[in-house]
N, C-alpha and C positions, 0 to 999 in steps of 0.2 A: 217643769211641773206637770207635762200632760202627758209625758212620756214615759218617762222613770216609775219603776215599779216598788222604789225603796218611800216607805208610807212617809219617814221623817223627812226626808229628801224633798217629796211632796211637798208637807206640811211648813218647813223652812223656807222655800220657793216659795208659795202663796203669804208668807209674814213678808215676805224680803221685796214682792211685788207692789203691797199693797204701803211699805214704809217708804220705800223709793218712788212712788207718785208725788213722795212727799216731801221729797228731797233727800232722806236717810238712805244711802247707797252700799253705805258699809253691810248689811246682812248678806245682799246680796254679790257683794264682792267678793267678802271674805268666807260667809259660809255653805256659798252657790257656786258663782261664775268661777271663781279662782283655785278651789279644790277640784275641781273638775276642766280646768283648763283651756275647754276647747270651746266654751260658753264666753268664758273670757275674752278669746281672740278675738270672736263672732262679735261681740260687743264692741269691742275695739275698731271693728272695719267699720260696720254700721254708725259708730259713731262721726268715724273719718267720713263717710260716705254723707250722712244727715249734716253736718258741718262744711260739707262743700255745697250742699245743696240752700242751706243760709246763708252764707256767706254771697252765694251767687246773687238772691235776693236782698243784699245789706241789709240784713237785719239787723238793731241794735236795740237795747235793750236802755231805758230811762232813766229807772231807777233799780239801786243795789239790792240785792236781796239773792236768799240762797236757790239754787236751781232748783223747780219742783215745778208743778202742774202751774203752781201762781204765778211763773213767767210770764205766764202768755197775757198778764194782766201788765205787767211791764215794759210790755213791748210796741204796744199800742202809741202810734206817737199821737200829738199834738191836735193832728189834723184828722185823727178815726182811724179805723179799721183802712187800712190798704196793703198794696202786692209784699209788702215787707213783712206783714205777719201771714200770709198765705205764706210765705217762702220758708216761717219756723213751723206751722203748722206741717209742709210739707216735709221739712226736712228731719222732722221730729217722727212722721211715716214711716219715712225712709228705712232712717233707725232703729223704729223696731220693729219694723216687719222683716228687714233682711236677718236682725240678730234674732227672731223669733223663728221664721221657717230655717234658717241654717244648725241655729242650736235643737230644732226640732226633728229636722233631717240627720244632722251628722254631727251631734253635743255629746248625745251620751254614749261612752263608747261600751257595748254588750260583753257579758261574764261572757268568756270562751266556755262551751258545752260539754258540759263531762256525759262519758258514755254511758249507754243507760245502767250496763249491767257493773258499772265501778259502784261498789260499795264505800261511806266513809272510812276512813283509817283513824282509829282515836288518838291524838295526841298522846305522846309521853305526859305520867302526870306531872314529872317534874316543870315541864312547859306551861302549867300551870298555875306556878309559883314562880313564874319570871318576874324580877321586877326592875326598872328600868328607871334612874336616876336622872331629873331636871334641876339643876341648881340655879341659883337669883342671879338673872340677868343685871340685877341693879339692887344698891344697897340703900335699905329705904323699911317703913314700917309697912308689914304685911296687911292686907285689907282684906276680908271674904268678899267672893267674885259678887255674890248678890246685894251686897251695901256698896256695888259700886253707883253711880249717877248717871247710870246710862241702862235704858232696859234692855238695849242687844245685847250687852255683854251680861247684865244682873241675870237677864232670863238665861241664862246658860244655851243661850240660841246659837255658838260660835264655839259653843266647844263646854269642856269643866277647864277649872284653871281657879287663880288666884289674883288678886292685886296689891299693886305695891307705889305707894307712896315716895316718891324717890328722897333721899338726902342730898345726893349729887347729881347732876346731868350727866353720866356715862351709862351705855348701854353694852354688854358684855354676851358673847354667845354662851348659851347656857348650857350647850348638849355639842358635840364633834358632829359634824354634818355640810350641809350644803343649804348654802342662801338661795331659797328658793322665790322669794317674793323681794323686793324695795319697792314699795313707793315712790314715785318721782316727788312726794313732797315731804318724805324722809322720818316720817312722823309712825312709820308702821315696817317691819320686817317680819318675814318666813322663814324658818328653817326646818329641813326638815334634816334630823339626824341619822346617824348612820344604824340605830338601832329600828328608825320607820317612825317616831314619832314626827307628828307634825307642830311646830310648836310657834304661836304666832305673840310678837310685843306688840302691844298698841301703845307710843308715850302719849299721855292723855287725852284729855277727852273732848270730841268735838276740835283735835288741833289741826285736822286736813284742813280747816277753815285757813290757813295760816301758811298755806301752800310754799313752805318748806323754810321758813322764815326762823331764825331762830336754832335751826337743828344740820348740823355736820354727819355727814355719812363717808365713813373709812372703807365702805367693801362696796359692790354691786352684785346683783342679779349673779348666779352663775359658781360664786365664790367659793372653796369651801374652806371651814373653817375651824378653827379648836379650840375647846371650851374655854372662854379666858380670853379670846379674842377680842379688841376693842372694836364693835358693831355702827353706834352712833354716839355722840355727844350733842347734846340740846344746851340751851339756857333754862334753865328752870324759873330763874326770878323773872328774864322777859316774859315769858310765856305766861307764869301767873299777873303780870302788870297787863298780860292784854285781855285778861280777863278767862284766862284759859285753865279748867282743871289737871296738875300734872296727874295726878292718879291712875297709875299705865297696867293695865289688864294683862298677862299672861297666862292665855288659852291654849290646850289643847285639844287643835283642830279638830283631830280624828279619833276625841274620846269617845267614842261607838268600839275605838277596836279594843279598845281595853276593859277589863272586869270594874276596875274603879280609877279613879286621877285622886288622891288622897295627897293634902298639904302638908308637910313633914319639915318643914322651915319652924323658926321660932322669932317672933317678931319683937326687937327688929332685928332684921336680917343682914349678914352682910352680902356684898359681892362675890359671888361663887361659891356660897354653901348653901346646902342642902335645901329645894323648897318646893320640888313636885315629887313623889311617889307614884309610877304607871306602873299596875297590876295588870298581868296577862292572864 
């Protein structure tokens, strides 16, 4: 956020900061640390790092509740304030001050410098009327992204994109590419295709809570894969019995590169026909 010269880049960092004091992590995962990848690591070791350092102090925590600033009111045992919440307050330091000077020193990696005297080259216009086909991950009633029930994805803070209502629990690759994200609680995938789209599913909403319960993953990290591919299978009626919206968002990431993300599906939708339009 205090480095980066891209204003929206900025302005998504300070929403993703201020929601994650709060517990809400996802803006910051998915429309910060993890497109940019190297913020993500940094997070990762910091986290490793803050979690040895509570661990060392047994910290434990009282009562359930989702991680946010309010912890620190749950940690508190019996007897008051003692060396077991200095050790989260410590460890929590840790955390982000190594993932803040590291992603500050060496997070964002700088546009290589074109030289002074290269002039632009205008694209062919035909590259202008590129358009580049997402088809429905999952067959299910389409839903517009901003009626969904969740403001990071309604604000189109995470991308433009669509949602969709499933019929079934199977989740299908939508575009020929490469799995670039899983979740270890299986409830979110990345792909980024071979055409550069980045294209992320979220099966519903609020389900990380649910840390991977309910939901089968066929691929990993790494993968690549062809459209039509079988990605994840969930329970749908568990998940709604635990209280949980399926209502599953598919965004894409990197709609800055494109002229417009236009919905071209007709609802409802099946499995693998036609339901993002990317204009270049």
């Amino acid at each position: 956020m205090l480095r980066t010269r891209d204003a929206k880049l900025r302005v998504m960092a300070g929403s993703a900061v201020t929601a994650g004091i709060f517990g809400i992590t996802e803006p910051a995962v998915y429309g910060v640390t993890l497109p940019n990848k190297r913020p993500f690591i940094f997070g990762c070791i910091g986290g490793a790092l803050g979690g040895a350092v509570i661990g060392y102090f047994h910290t434990a925590t009282y009562s359930f509740g989702l991680v946010s600033i309010f912890t620190f009111a749950q940690i508190i045992p019996a007897g008051g304030f003692d060396a077991t919440v200095l050790g989260a307050i410590a460890g929590t330091l840790v955390s982000f001050v190594f993932a803040a000077i590291a992603s500050y020193l060496f997070g964002i990696v700088p546009p290589a410098e074109q030289p002074a005297e290269a002039a632009p080259v205008p694209a062919p216009q035909a590259s202008l009327n590129r358009k580049q086909q997402v088809t429905s991950p999952i067959a299910g009633d389409i839903i517009p992204l901003e009626q969904v029930q969740d403001a990071t994805f309604a604000s189109g803070l995470l991308g433009k994109g669509v949602a969709i209502m499933p019929h079934q629990g199977r989740v299908v690759a939508p575009v020929n590419g490469c799995v670039v994200s899983l979740f270890k609680t299986k409830h979110a995938i990345g792909i980024e295709s071979d055409e550069g789209a980045e294209v992320l599913i979220h099966v519903g909403i609020d389900t990380v809570k649910l840390n991977g319960l309910h939901f089968t993953a066929h691929i990993k990290e790494g993968d690549r894969v062809k459209q039509g591919d079988l990605l994840i299978e969930f329970d749908q009626e568990a998940i709604r019995a635990a209280g949980f919206d399926t209502t599953t968002p598919i965004i894409i990431s990197n709609s800055d590169d494109y002229v417009d993300v236009l919905t071209s599906g007709q609802s409802p939708v099946q499995e693998q026909a036609p339901l993002l339009t990317l204009l270049r």
